[in-house]
Phi, psi and omega in degrees: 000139190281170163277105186341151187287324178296347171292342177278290192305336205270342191259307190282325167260002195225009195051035192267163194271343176174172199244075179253190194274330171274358159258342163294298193330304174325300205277273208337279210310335201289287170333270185328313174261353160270017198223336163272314178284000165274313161311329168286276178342313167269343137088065182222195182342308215253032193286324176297010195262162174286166179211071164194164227177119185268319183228183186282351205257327189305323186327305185322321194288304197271190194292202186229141148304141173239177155305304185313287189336301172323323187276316197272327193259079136291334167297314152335309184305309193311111164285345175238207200254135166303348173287349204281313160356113172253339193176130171239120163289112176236175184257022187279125177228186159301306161309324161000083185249124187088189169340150195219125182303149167216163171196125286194117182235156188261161177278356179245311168321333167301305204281342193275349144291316171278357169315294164335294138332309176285338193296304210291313186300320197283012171285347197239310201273149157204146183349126202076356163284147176222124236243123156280097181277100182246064158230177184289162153276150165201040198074175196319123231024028177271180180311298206293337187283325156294337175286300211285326198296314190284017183265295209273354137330288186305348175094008189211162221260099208266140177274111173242127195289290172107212186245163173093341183314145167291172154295326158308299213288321241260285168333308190259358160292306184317297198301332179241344176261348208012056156332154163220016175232147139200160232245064195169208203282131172329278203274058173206358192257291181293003175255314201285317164297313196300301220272310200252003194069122168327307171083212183265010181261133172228047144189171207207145176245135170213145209171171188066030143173173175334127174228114180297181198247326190250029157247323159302007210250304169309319213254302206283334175292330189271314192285323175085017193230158140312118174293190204211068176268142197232152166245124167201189227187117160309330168302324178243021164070049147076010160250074201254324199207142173226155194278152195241207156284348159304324192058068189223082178105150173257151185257136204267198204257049205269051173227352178250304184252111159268122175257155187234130139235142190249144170260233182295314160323312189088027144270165183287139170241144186300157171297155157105336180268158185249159183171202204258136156321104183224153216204132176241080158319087110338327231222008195264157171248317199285303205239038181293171214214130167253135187054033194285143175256141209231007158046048166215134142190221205204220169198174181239162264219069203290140190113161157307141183278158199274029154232065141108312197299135197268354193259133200321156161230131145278141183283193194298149195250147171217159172232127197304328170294341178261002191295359175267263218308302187304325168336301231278304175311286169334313180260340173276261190339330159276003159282132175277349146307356182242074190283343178189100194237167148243129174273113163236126165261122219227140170036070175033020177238165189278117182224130213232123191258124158240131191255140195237128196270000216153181206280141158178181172241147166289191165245169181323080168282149178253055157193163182270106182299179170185110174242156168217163126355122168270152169239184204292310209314341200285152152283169141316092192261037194219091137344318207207185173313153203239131195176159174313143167241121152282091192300000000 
């Protein structure tokens, strides 16, 4: 078994002679206090924090960043100049009411992320592949724009797909560009197989939200291949942990991200426990966050991986608001006749629309269905991340 990529990426951006825990550590803390004496020195968000720290362990004492820090400071926050600025992410929708979080990337935050990206892709894609990409487009550094630059680095040729497509359009892509990659959300990855058949794709990157065990279980029956699940975060400039060839774990970004799990309290819990993510972005130019609470989680994953590599791994990531949805996901999904639902909740009872690709029964829900038929014409019926919708 080969050695994870990040360990490659990690040697290449940082000069280290090789990666052990003990040269991660070395490079966090070094990274950690010069990013606190630049913050003391500018007199911005964090000018109250001290600024230097003898060990890694000191992190713990301060305080935690929130989404509010986020919404109200941003200028504080900020480490460069707005000329230096390429591309801000905010959570501002229509629906938006007060502050909307924005987080603010550099034109070297970018390119170390699709470096990241390829770490992750070249476990899958190789020269001549031709890769479907179902994340958004949305201009010049966005995700589907990053994914795609680091698909054609890599020598191989990315279809970019964007989000919305039906199952007809999806169906006659398969027959005529015959993609062997693809790119996007788990359960949108297992309704395109269940609905179009496996096709010519054979292997898969999936991220950008929650992947139940039995939509990976799914995904992984039809395709005959092992997924490739990545974790990342706008907040950690949308790359944080990538799957290696154990698929024992995602291997984190740790020349970028020092991570903590906290439990309820926001004490540090030992590896192997599970809690909340909370994340010191080192690695940022325009915006790093000391402590942020990212209200996602997970544990990391204690021991060497078994392909070989000392750099951390996080286990599968969750959010404590979808723990209804992960059920749910667990029991409609191990039907192989249930190619897609939405959850909604009306007038407090649980009401649930599903689309069914063959024959089958549900099981006792304590909610009200509407099941039909899928047709070519349907979509996706989650956009973006996937949770109850309260109607």
């Amino acid at each position: 078994m080969s050695l994870s990529r990040i360990d490659a990426l990690l040697r290449a951006q940082e000069g280290l002679p090789c990666v052990t825990r003990a040269s991660i550590e070395e490079l966090q803390l070094r990274k950690l206090n010069a990013l606190l004496k630049r913050e003391k020195e500018r007199g911005g968000f964090y000018r109250e924090l001290p600024d230097h720290l003898d060990s890694l362990s000191d992190l713990a004492s301060l305080p935690f960043t929130t989404d509010e820090d986020l919404a109200h400071h941003a200028p504080g926050l900020l480490l460069c100049s707005q000329a230096e600025i390429r591309r801000v992410l905010s959570d501002a929708t229509s629906g938006t009411t007060g502050a909307a979080k924005r987080v603010f990337y550099t034109e070297g935050d970018c390119a170390r992320t699709v470096e990241l990206f390829m770490a992750g892709l070249g476990e899958l894609i190789f020269p001549g592949s031709v890769t479907m990409i179902c994340f958004p487009f949305s201009g010049p550094h966005g995700l589907g724009e990053l994914i795609a630059e680091a698909v054609e680095r890599l020598g191989a040729r990315p279809l970019k797909l964007g989000v919305g497509l039906s199952y007809g359009e999806f169906a006659k892509l398969l027959e005529t560009e015959r993609p062997d990659t693809f790119v996007g959300m788990p359960v949108q990855l297992l309704s395109l197989l269940r609905v179009c058949g496996r096709g010519s794709l054979r292997r898969a990157l999936v991220s950008g939200d929650a992947c139940p065990d039995a939509v990976l279980k799914g995904c992984e029956a039809i395709l005959q291949s092992r997924l490739f699940p990545h974790y990342g975060s706008r907040e950690m400039a949308l790359g944080g942990a990538i799957c290696c060839p154990a698929h024992e774990g995602m291997h984190l970004r740790e020349n970028h991200v020092i991570a903590e799990i906290v439990d309820e309290q926001g004490r540090p819990l030992p590896p192997g426990e599970t809690g909340e993510l909370i994340i010191t972005t080192i690695g940022m130019e325009a915006m790093p966050l000391i402590r942020y609470r990212t209200g996602d989680y997970t544990r990391v994953i204690p021991d060497k991986c078994p392909c070989g590599s000392e750099v951390l791994r996080l286990d599968t990531v969750h959010r404590k608001e979808t723990a209804e949805l992960a059920a749910l996901d667990e029991t409609l999904f191990s039907l192989p006749f249930v190619c897609d639902y939405r959850a909604e909740r009306r007038n407090g009872g649980l009401h649930l629309q599903i689309l069914t690709c063959g024959e089958g029964r549900l099981p006792a829900l304590d909610a009200k269905t509407e099941l039909r038929p899928v047709r070519p014409e349907d979509r996706s019926l989650y956009a973006g991340k996937r949770k109850v919708e309260e109607i």
